[in-house]
C-alpha positions in Angstrom: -15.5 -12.1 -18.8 -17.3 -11.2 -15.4 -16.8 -15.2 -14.5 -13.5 -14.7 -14.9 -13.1 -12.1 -13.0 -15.1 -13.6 -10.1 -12.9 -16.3 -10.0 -9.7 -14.2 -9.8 -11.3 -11.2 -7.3 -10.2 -13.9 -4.4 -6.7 -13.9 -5.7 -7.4 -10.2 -6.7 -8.5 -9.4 -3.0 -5.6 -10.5 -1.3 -2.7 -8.6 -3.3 -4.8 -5.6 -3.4 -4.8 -5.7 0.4 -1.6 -6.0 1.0 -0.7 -3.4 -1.9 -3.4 -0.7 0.0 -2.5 -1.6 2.9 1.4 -0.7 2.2 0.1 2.4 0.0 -2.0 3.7 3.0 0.5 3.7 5.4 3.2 5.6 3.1 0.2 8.8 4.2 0.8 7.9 7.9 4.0 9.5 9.2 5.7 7.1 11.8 3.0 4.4 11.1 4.7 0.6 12.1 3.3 -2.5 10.4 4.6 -4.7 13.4 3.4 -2.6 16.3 0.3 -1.3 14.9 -2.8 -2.8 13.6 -4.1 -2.2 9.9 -7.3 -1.0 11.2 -5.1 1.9 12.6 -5.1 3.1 9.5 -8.5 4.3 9.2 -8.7 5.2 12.9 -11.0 8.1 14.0 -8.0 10.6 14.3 -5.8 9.2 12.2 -3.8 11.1 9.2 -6.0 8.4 6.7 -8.9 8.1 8.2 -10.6 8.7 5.2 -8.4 7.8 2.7 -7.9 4.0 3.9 -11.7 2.4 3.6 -11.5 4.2 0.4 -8.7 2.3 -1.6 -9.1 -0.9 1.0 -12.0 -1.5 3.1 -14.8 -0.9 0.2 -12.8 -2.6 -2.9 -12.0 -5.3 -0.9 -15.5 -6.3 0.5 -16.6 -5.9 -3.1 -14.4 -8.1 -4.2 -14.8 -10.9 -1.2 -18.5 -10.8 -2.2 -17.8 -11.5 -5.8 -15.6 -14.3 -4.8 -18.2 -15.2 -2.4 -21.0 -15.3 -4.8 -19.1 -17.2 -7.3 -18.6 -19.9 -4.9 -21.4 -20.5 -3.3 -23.2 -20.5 -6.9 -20.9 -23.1 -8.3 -22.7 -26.4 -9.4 -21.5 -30.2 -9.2 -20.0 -29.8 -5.6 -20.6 -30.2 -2.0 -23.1 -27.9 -0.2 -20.4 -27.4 1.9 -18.2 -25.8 -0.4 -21.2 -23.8 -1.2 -22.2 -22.6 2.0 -17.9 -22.0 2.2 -19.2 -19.2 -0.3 -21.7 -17.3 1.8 -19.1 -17.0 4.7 -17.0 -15.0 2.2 -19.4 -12.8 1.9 -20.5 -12.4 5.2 -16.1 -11.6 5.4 -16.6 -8.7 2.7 -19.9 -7.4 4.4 -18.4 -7.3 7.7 -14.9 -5.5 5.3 -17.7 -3.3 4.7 -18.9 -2.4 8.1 -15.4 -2.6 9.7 -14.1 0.9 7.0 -17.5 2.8 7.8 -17.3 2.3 11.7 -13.7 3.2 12.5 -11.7 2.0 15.4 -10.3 4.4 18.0 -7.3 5.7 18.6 -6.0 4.3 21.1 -6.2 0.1 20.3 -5.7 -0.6 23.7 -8.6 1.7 25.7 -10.7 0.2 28.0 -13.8 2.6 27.3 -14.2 1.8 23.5 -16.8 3.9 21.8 -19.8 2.8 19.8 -18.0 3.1 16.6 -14.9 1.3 18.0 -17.4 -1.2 19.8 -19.0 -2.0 16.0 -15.7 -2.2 14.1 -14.3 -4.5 16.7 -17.3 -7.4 16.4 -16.9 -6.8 12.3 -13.9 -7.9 12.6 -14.7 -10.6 14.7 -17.3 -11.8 12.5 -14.2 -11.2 9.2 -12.3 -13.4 11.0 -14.5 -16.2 12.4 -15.7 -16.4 8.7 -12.0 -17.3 7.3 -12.1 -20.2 9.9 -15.3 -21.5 9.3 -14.7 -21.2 5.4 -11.8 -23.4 5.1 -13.0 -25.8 7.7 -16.1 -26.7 5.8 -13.9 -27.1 2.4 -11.8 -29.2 4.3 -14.7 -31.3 5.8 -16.0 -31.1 1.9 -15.3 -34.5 -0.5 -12.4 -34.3 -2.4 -13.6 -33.4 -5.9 -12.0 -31.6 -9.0 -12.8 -28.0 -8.0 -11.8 -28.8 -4.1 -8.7 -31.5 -4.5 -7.2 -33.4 -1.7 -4.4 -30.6 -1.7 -6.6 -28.1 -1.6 -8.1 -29.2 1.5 -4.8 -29.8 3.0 -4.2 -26.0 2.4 -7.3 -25.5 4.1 -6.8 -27.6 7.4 -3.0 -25.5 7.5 -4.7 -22.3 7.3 -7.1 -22.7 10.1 -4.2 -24.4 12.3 -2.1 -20.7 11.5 -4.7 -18.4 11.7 -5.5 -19.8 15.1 -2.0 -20.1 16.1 -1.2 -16.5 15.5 -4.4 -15.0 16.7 -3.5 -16.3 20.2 0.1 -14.9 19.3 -1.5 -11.7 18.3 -3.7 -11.9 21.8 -0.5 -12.4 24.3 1.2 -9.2 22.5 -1.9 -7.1 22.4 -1.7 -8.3 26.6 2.0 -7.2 26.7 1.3 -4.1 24.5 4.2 -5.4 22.5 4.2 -5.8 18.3 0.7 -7.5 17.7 1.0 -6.0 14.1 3.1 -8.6 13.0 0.9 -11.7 14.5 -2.2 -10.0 13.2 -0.4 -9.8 9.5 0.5 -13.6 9.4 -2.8 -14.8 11.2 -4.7 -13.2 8.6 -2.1 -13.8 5.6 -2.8 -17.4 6.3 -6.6 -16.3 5.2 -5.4 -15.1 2.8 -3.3 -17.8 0.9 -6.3 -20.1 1.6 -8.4 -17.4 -0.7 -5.7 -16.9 -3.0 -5.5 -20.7 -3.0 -9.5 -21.2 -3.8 -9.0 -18.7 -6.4 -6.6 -20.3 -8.3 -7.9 -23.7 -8.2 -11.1 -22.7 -9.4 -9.2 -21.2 -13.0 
């Protein structure tokens, strides 16, 4: 029972954070998925501060950690695919560390405080460990638990999460809808996880 539900909590992890994310901002009058980030949601400030780590920042790294853990246990495969594992956990501790340090405000301020200052290189580290993930599955040999299609998904998900991040980095410089970029560069993450989860039934 628990291995199954290790093996799911990546698939688990990514509906539940787009469900909480949705949930969240139905608490945040005049909230806007494509102009706003979804770390304004738990922004010092903001009307879900509180409630937002609560039903998405703390779940989730739980469940990234599970997932994490399963995968990086798993037997008969490449240590890269193992080592894939730990940098899903290091993506759930840095969940972790990104809801209990909130951003500020104001996204786009040039005096940051500490908390915004640690929240910001969490989720640097959350998303550098969705690229290096996927790229070691991909460099992995092909096997029943990481198939050539599998690693196909994974080469596509790096290219897209790196092709909207620099989206996402020309609209956070023209102050105009990074939202959306920052939605499909990590929903790309996200399918690869969904992906693993799956494959690994």
């Amino acid at each position: 029972m628990f291995n199954s539900i290790a093996i799911l909590s990546g698939l688990i992890a990514s509906i539940w954070l787009v469900i909480g994310v949705y949930v969240a901002s139905l608490f945040y009058d005049g909230y806007c998925h494509s102009k706003q980030f979804c770390s304004e949601l738990g922004a010092t400030g903001s009307p879900t501060e509180k409630l937002s780590p609560l039903i998405n920042n703390y779940p989730l790294g739980l469940l990234f950690c599970l997932f994490g853990w399963y995968v990086a246990q798993l037997q008969n495969v490449s240590t890269l695919v193992n080592f894939s594992g730990w940098f899903i956990i290091i993506h759930g501790i840095g969940t972790w560390v990104a809801g209990y340090f909130p951003m500020d405000a104001d996204p786009f301020t040039k005096h940051p405080t500490f908390s915004c200052q640690v929240h910001s290189w969490a989720g640097f580290i959350m998303l550098l460990s969705l690229i290096i993930a996927p790229i070691l599955t991909a460099l992995s040999p092909t096997s029943s638990m990481n198939p050539f299609s599998f690693r196909l998904v994974s080469v596509f998900s790096v290219i897209g999460t790196v092709y909207y991040l620099f989206r996402m980095a020309k609209a956070v410089k023209a102050q105009e809808n990074p939202g959306i970029h920052q939605r499909l560069s990590y929903g790309f993450q996200l399918v690869w996880l969904s992906s693993f989860s799956i494959i690994l039934l």
